[in-house]
N, C-alpha and C positions, 0 to 999 in steps of 0.2 A: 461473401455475399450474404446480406440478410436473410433471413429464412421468416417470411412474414404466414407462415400458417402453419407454425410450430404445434405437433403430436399434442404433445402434454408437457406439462411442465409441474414445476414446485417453487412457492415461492419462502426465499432465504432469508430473506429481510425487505419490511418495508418500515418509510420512514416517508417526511417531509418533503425528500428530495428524490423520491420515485420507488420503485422496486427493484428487486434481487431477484432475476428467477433461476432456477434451473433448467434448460430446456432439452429435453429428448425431440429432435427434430430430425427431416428429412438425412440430413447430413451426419446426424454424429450428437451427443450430447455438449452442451454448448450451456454460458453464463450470458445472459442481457442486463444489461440494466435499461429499465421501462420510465420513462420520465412522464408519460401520460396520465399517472396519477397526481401529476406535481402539484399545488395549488397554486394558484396567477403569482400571485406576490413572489413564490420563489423560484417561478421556473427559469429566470436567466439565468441566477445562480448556477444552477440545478445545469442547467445547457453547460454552462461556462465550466463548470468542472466537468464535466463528461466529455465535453473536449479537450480538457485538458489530459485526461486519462487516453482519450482518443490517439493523442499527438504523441503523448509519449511509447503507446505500445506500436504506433506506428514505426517510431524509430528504436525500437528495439527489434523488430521485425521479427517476431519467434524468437526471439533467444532462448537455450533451454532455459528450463527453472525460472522462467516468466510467460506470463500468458501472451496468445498472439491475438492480434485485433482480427476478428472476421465482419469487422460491420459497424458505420456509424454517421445515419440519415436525421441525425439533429432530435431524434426522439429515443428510439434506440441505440445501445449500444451493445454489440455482441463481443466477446471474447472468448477465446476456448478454454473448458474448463479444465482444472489443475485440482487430482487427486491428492488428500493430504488433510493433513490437521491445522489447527491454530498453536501458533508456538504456548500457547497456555492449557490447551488439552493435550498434547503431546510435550511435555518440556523434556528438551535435550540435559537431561543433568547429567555432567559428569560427560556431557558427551562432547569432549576438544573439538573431535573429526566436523561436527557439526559447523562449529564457530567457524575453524580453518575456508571448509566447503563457502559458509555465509560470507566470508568476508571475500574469496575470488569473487565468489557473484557479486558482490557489489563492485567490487573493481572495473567487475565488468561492465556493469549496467554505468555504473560516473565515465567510461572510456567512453561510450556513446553518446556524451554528451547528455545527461539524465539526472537528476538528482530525486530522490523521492519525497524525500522531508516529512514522511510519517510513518517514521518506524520504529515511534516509540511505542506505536501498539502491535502488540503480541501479535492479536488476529491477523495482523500485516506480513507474516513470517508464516510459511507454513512448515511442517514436517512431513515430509513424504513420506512411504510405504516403507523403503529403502533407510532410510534416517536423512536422507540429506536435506537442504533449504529450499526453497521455493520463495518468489517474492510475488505480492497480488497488493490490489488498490492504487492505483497509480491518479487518482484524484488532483493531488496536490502536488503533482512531479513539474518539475521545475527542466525544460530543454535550453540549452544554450553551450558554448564551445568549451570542453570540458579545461582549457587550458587558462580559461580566464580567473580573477582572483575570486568575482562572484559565484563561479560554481563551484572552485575548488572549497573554497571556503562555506557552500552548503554540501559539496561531501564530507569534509570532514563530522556535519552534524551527524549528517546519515550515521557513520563509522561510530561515534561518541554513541550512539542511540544501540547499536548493535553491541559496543563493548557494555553498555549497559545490560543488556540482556548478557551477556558473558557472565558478567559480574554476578549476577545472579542464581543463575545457574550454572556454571563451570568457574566461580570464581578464583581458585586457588590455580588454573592456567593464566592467569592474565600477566602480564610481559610489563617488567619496569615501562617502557613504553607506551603502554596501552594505559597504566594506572595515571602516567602524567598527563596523559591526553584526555583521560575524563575526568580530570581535574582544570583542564582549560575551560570556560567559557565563553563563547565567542560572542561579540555584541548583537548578534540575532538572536541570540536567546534570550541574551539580558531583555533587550527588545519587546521580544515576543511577548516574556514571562511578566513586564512591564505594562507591558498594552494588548498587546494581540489575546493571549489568551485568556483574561478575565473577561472581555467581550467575547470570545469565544464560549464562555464557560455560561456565561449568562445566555446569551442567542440557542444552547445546542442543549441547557437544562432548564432553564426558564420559559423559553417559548416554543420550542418544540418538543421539551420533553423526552429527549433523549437520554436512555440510562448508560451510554458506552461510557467509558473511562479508558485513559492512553494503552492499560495491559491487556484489556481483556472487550471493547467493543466486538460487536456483533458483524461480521465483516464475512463476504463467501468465500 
């Protein structure tokens, strides 16, 4: 349920496509994303991924090591907050257990029928207290029946994205396996890297003036 007369709060990040807060409320502390700041021109956007974030923690329904949806009236959207770092202020170096933990969890989350398709940013990973993973920002999460060729073939980006971050930081664990698989690339990426994200690059640092980059944006 929304909590529309939240204590106090802290706000995480704002941008173009609304705010980040953190909310100490009646219930418990709690993440919103507040779209009432949007400006006209991008507030469908703005809608249209925050439901897409909506649908997908819907169908995750609490899963651990993912946040649970408490709320989402087309303006707001609440989720419960997840204690932890950004996989760039906390890097797992040298830490296997970590990767092993990241990569059940994503198993698990593509089992549900989910793909996330943005995890090639750090921020998107978090580090728990504990060491294990956490996954947050579900924006861009892709829902459909995890047995078809189209989703399977966005989890493996997911997975290529995660063995990326291996590589990086635990790369002397990575598995004949894991090395030839991120040497695959899939034509959504050719794709992407082709079209999608040079418009992206321009749209998210030329007219909104966004300084995030894929490892290290600004994300709660």
């Amino acid at each position: 349920m929304l909590d529309s007369s939240p204590d106090t709060f802290i706000t995480l990040k704002a941008d173009s496509f609304g705010r980040i807060l953190l909310v100490d409320g009646e219930h418990g502390r709690f993440v919103r994303r507040d779209l009432g700041a949007t400006p006209p021109w991008l507030r469908l956007p703005a809608w249209w991924l925050a439901r897409r974030e909506a649908r997908a923690l819907a169908r995750l329904d609490g899963m651990e090591a993912t946040p649970r949806l408490l709320g989402w009236d087309g303006r707001w959207l609440d989720r419960s907050y997840m204690e932890g770092a950004a996989m760039y202020q906390r890097p797992p170096r040298g830490d296997l257990a970590y990767f092993r933990a990241a990569r059940r969890l994503l198993q698990r989350v593509h089992r549900q029928g989910i793909a996330h398709n943005d995890l090639a940013k750090e921020a998107n990973w978090l580090v728990r207290e504990d060491g294990s993973p956490a996954l947050i920002d579900f924006q861009l999460a892709v829902c459909g029946n995890p047995r078809s060729r189209w989703m399977r073939l966005l989890a493996r980006e997911d997975l290529r994205h995660l063995l990326k971050h291996k590589r990086m930081y635990c790369g002397a664990a990575l598995t004949p396996v894991e090395r030839r698989l991120l040497k695959r690339h899939s034509w959504v990426r050719e794709l992407w890297f082709a079209t999608g994200k040079p418009v992206y690059r321009f749209v998210t640092r030329r007219i909104l003036h966004w300084e995030d980059n894929e490892g290290q944006g600004p994300k709660p």
